[in-house]
N, C-alpha and C positions, 0 to 999 in steps of 0.2 A: 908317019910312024904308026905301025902298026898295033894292037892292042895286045894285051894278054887273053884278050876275051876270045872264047870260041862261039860258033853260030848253033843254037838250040837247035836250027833243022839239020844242018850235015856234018857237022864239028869244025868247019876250018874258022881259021883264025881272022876274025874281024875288027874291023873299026869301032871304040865308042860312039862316033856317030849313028854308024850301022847297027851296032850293038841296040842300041836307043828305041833305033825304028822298028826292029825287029821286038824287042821287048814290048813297045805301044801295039805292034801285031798282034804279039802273043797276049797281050792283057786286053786287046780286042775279042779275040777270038773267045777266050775264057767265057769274056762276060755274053756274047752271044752264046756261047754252050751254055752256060748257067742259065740264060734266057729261056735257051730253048727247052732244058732241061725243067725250066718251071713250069712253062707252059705246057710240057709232054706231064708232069705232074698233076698242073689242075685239070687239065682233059682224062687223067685216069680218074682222080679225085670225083668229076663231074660223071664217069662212067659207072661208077663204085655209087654216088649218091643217088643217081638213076637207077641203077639196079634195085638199092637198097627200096626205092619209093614203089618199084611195082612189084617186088617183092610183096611189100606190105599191102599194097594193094589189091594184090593178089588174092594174101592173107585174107583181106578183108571181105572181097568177095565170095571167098570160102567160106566164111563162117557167117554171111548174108544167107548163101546157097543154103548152108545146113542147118541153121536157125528157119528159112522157110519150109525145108523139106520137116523140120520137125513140128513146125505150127500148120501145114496141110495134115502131116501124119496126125495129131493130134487129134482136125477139125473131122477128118474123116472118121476117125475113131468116136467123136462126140456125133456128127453124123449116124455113123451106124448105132449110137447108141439112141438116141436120138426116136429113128427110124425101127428100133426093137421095141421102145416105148410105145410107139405111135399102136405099133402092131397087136402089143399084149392088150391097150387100151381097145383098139376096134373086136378082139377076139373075145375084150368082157363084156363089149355093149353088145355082142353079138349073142354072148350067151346067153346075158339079160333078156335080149328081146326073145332067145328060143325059150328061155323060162316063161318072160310074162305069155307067150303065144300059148303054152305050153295051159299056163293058168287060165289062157283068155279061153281057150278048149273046154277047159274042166269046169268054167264058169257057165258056159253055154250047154253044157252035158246036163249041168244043175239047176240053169234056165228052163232044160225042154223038161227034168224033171218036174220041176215047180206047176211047170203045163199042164203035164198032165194030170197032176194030182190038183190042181185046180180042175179041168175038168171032169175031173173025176169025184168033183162037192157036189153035195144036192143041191136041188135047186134053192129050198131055206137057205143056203149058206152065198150059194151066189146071187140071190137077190139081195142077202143081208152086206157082200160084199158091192154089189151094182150103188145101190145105197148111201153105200159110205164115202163111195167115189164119186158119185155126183154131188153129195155133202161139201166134201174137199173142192172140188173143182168150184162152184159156186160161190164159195169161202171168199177160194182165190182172188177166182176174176173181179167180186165184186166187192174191194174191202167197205163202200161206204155204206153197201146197203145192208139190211137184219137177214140172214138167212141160217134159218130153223131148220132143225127135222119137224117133223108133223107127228106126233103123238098120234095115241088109238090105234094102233096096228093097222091090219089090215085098209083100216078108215081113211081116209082125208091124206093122201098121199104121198111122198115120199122125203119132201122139202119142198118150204116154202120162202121163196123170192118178196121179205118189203121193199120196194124200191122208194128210196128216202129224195127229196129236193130242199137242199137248203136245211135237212136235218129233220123236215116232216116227210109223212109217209103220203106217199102218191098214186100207187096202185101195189098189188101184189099178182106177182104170179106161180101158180101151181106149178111142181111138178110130179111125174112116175117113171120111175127108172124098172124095166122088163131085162133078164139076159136069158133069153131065152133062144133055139133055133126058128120058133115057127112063130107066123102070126096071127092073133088071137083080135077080133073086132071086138071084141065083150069090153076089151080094154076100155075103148074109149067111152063106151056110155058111162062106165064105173068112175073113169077120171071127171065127164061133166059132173055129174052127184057132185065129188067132192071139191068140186072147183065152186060149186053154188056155196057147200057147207064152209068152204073156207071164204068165201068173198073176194074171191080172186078175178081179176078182169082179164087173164090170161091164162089157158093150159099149156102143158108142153108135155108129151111122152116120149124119153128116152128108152131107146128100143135096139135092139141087135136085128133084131126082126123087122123088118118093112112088110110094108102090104106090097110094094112093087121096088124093087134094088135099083132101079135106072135113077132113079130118082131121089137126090140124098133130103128133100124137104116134102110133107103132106100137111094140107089142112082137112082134117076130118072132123065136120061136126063142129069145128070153130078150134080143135084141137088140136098142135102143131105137134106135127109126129116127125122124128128124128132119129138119128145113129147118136149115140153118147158122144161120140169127137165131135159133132156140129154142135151140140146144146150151147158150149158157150156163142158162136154166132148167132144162134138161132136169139138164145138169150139177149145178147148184144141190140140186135135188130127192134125186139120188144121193150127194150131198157130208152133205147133212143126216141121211139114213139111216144112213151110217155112223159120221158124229160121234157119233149119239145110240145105236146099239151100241158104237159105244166108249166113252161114259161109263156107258153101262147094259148090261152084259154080260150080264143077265137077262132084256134083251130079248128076242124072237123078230127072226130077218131078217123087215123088210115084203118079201111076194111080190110078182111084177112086177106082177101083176092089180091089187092095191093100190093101188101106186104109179104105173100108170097109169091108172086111175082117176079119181086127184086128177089129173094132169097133164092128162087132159082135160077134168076137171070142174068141181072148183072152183079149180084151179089155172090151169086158160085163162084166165079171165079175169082173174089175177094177171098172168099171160103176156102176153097182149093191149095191158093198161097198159103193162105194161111197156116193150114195144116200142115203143109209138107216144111214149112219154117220152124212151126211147134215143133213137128216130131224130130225136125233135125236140132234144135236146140236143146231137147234134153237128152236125143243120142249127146252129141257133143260134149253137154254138163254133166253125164254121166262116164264118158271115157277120159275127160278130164280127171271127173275126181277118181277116179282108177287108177290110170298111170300118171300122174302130176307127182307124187310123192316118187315113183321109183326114177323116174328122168331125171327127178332134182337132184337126188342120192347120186346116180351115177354121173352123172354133169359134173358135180361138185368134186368128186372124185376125180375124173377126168383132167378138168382146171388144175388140181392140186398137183396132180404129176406133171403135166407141161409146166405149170409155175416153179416146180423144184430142180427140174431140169435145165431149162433156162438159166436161173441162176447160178445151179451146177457150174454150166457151161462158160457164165460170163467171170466166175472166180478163178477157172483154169487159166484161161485166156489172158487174164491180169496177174495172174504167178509168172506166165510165160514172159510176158511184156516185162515184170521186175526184172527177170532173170538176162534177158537180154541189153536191157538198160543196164546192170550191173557189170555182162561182162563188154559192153563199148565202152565203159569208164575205163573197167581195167586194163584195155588195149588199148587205150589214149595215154596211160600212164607208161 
């Protein structure tokens, strides 16, 4: 017996058996359609939340990119400022040094002046200056020993050398300082006189004037004739003769042949060093104390703009970084 039921696929009329199977079909099929309909879902679901992530990622390298282009734009701009610094700084040591050049000129303009209004003094004034400067220098060289001017004007010569040992006195020696162009023998018999009246066991004459220029040392007459730049050697030489008779009293006195000898032999070119070291150390002590104040001035200056720029530089740089750290919060949120 046939059903009342008809067939869901063509209409005729079936069996409740068939009806049955059919329906187990059709609620077959359903749930593989609803399967596959989930599965066609999470695959778009899955396509949708892929897009979404390189989207963002995207995003994110976007605003990497633009965050870098704007901390290069930045560095370059601290760069070039940087590098204007640098530049206004070398343009003022530069103008510095055209000024100090500028003074170092005017200072030598005023040097050659000084020249020649020195030589342009009488001779009373340049002997009273020759004088004063062998005074000084003698001072110098020799803080232990007594060294005097010599009273009596024209008399008993020009300074007198006590050489002390252990704080007693051990010999003296004379000197006369000449600045003169030419040279005059009369000199030396006037210095023996006053080498006698002073009890001097040494003369020395400093002189501009030689009897013969090859030659920076003379013994004349027992009297050691000199250029003013060798006295102190020449001195030095005389000072050590005596030192060393006076700790060794068994010595014989070195004769003057001797001792000058060594002063023109192998003592010149002790001599020689010597000089060109003095004269280069008070050039040196002198351009020191020149420009030492103006180098410090600008130096310190100099320092003080790179140090405020620098740190210019490093407070930008750390706004930048806030700023970045703030907006990766805000795009995690």
């Amino acid at each position: 017996m046939l059903a009342s039921n008809r067939c869901p696929y063509c209409g005729q009329p079936i069996s409740n058996e068939l009806e049955q199977k059919l329906n187990a079909r059709a609620e077959k099929e359903k749930r593989e359609q609803l399967e596959a309909a989930r599965e066609q879902a999470k695959l778009e679901q899955e396509k949708l939340v892929k897009k979404a992530v390189e989207a963002a990622r995207t995003a994110d390298q976007e605003k990497i990119a633009e965050s870098e282009r704007r901390n290069k734009a930045l560095q370059a701009s601290i760069d070039e400022r940087i590098d204007a610094e640098r530049a206004a700084s070398a343009e003022k040591i530069a103008e510095s040094e055209r000024k100090n050049h500028a003074e170092t000129q005017k200072l030598k303009k005023q040097i050659e002046i000084m020249q020649r209004d020195l030589e342009a003094k009488t001779n009373a004034e340049r002997r009273k200056q020759a004088e004063q400067n062998l005074l000084e220098t003698l001072e110098a060289a020799f803080p232990h020993d007594d060294v005097r001017k010599v009273k009596g004007g024209a008399k008993g010569g020009d300074a007198l050398q006590i050489v002390r040992c252990d704080g007693q006195e051990c010999e003296r020696i004379l000197y006369e300082s000449k600045d003169t162009k030419t040279w005059d023998r009369t000199w030396i018999a006037k210095l023996l006189d006053d080498q006698k009246r002073e009890g001097a066991g040494y003369a020395v004459l400093s002189t501009s004037a030689l009897p013969n220029d090859t030659q920076q040392v003379h013994v004349i007459d027992g009297v050691y004739v000199t250029k003013p730049e060798n006295v102190i050697f020449v001195a030095s030489t005389l000072r050590h003769e005596i030192i060393k008779r006076a700790s060794q009293p068994d010595v014989e006195r070195a004769d003057n042949a001797e001792l000058l000898k060594y002063m023109i032999g192998d003592g010149q070119q002790r001599l020689d060093e010597w000089r060109k070291l003095n004269s280069k150390s008070r050039e040196l002590t002198q351009a020191m104390k020149d420009s030492h104040k103006k180098v410090e001035n600008a130096r310190d200056k100099h320092d003080a703009s790179l140090e405020a720029e620098y740190y210019g530089m490093q407070a930008e740089l750390d706004d930048i970084n806030k700023r970045n750290r703030r907006n990766s919060d805000d795009d995690s949120d």
